[in-house]
C-alpha positions in Angstrom: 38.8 30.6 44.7 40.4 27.9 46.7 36.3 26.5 48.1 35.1 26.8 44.5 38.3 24.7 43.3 37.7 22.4 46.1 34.1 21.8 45.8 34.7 20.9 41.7 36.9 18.5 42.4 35.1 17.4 44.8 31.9 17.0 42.5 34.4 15.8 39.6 35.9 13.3 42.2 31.9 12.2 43.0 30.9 11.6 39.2 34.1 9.5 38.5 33.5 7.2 41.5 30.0 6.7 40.2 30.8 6.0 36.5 33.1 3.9 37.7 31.2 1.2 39.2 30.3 2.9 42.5 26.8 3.1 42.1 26.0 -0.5 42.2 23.9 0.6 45.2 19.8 1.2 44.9 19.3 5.2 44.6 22.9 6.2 43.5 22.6 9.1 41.2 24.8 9.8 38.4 25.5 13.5 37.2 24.9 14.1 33.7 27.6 16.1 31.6 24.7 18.0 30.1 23.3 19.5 32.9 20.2 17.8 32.6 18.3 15.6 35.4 20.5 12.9 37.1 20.2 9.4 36.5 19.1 7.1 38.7 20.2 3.4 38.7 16.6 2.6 39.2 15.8 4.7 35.3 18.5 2.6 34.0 16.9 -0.6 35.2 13.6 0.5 34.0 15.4 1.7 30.5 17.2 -1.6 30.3 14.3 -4.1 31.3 12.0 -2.1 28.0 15.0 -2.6 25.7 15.4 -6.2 26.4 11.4 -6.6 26.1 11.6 -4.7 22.5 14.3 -7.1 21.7 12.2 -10.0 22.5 9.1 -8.8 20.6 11.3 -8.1 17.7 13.2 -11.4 17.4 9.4 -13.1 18.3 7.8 -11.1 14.9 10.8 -12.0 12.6 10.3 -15.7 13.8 6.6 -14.6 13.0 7.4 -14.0 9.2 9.8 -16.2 8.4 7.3 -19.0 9.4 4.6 -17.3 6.9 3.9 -19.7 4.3 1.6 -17.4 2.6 1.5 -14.3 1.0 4.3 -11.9 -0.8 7.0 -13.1 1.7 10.8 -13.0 0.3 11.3 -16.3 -0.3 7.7 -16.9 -2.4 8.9 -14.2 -4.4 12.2 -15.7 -5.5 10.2 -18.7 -5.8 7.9 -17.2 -8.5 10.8 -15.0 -10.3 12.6 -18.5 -11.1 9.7 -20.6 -12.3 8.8 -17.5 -14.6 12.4 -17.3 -15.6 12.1 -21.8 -16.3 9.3 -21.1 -18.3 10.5 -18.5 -20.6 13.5 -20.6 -21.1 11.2 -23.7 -21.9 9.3 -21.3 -24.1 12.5 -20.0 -26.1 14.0 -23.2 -26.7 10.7 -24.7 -27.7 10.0 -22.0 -29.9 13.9 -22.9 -31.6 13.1 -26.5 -31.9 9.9 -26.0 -33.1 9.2 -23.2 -35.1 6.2 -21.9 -32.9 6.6 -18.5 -31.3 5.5 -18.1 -27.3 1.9 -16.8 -27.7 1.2 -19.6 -30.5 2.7 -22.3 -27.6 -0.1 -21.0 -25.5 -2.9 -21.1 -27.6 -1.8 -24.2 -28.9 -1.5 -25.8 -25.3 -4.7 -24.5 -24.1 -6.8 -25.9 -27.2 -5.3 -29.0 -26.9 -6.3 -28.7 -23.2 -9.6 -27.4 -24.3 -9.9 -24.4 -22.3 -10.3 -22.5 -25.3 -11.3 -22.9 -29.2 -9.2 -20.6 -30.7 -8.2 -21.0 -34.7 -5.2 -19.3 -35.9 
């Protein structure tokens, strides 16, 4: 009992010097609490150098989109919801001051344009 108490700490002793810090060196290997296959420093750098290339990408294709100009991006279609909402309002209040309702405004603006012929 007393060589399998020793050799635990031991091994316990190991793990905590390397999560501490102490595996700064090239091939250290740190014990997983899961059992699984240790970790090399190495697979950390190689795990660390593809997260910081996602990263990249990612902040490169949001640069990519907000520079689109063209197309059902965000801001075009905030754009178009308040000149719709501009015109109904124009509509409305023409319609009070003048007695016309909103598909007779268009008809009437469109003859007078002549786009279309249309007799009410």
């Amino acid at each position: 009992t007393t060589t399998t108490t020793t050799t635990t700490t031991t091994r316990a002793m190991r793990a905590s010097v390397v999560s501490r810090g102490g595996a700064a060196r090239r091939g250290a290997v740190v014990v997983s609490r899961a059992g699984k296959a240790p970790t090399t420093v190495e697979y950390q750098r190689q795990q660390a150098k593809m997260m910081v290339k996602y990263f990249k990408d990612k902040q490169y294709e949001e640069a990519v989109e907000d520079a689109q100009v063209f197309g059902f991006t965000p801001k075009n279609e905030i754009n178009n919801g308040r000149w719709t909402m501009f015109g109904l309002l124009v509509g409305m209040l023409t319609e009070i001051a003048t007695g016309v309702d909103f598909p007779d405004q268009i008809n009437l603006t469109l003859s007078v344009l002549g786009i279309t012929d249309f007799e009410p």
